[in-house]
N, C-alpha and C positions, 0 to 999 in steps of 0.2 A: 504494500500500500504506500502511496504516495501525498507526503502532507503537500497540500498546496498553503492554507493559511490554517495562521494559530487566532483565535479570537478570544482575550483576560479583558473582563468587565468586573474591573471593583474587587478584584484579587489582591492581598495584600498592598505591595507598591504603587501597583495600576488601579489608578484611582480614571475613574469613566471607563470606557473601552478602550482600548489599543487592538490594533490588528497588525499584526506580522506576516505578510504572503514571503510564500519561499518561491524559486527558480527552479527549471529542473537543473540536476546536478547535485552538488556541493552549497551548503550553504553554512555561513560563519556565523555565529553571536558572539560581536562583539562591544564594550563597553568601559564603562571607565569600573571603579570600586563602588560599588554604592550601586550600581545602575541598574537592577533588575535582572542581573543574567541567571541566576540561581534562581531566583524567586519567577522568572520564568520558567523553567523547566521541575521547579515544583508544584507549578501550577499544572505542569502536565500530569506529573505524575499523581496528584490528588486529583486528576481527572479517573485514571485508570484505577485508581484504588477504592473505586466507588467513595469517594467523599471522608476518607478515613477519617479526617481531622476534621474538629469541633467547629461550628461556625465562627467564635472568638479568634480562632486562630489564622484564620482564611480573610476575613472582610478587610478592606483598606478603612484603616482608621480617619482619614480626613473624609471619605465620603459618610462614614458612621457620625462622624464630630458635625457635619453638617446636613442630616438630616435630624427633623422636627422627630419627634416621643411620638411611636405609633406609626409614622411613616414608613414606608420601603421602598428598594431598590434591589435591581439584580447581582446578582454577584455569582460568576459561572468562569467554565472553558469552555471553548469548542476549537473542534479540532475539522476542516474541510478537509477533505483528499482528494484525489486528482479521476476518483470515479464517482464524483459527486454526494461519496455518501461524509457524512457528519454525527460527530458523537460528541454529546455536549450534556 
């Protein structure tokens, strides 16, 4: 299987959506310290692990600081491939 794009909505660091399409071939992440590249591929992997980890531990803290008591918002992965199907 073939990832075309990663999609983190309100994962840890990634506060809103960010999307990531890949190339085919080879693709790099790269980044400074600090910049999400771990915390990107534990997002995947708390994809595949059916959600192991607690919601406290998964949601970006600046979008939780800024919503209202009672409010909601998503906070997911998805994962496209290159035969259209998606697991999110």
């Amino acid at each position: 299987m073939i990832i075309k794009e990663v999609v983190i909505s309100n994962y840890q660091c990634y506060y809103g959506e960010k999307r990531f399409e890949f190339k085919p071939g080879s693709n790099i992440i790269l980044g400074k310290n600090g910049g999400g590249k771990t915390k990107f591929y534990e997002a995947i992997d708390w994809l595949f692990t059916s959600g192991s980890r607690g919601h406290d531990e998964i949601v970006s803290k600046r979008k939780l600081a800024e919503t209202d008591t009672g409010g909601s918002f998503n906070v997911g992965v998805e994962v496209h491939f290159e035969n259209k199907n998606v697991i999110n």
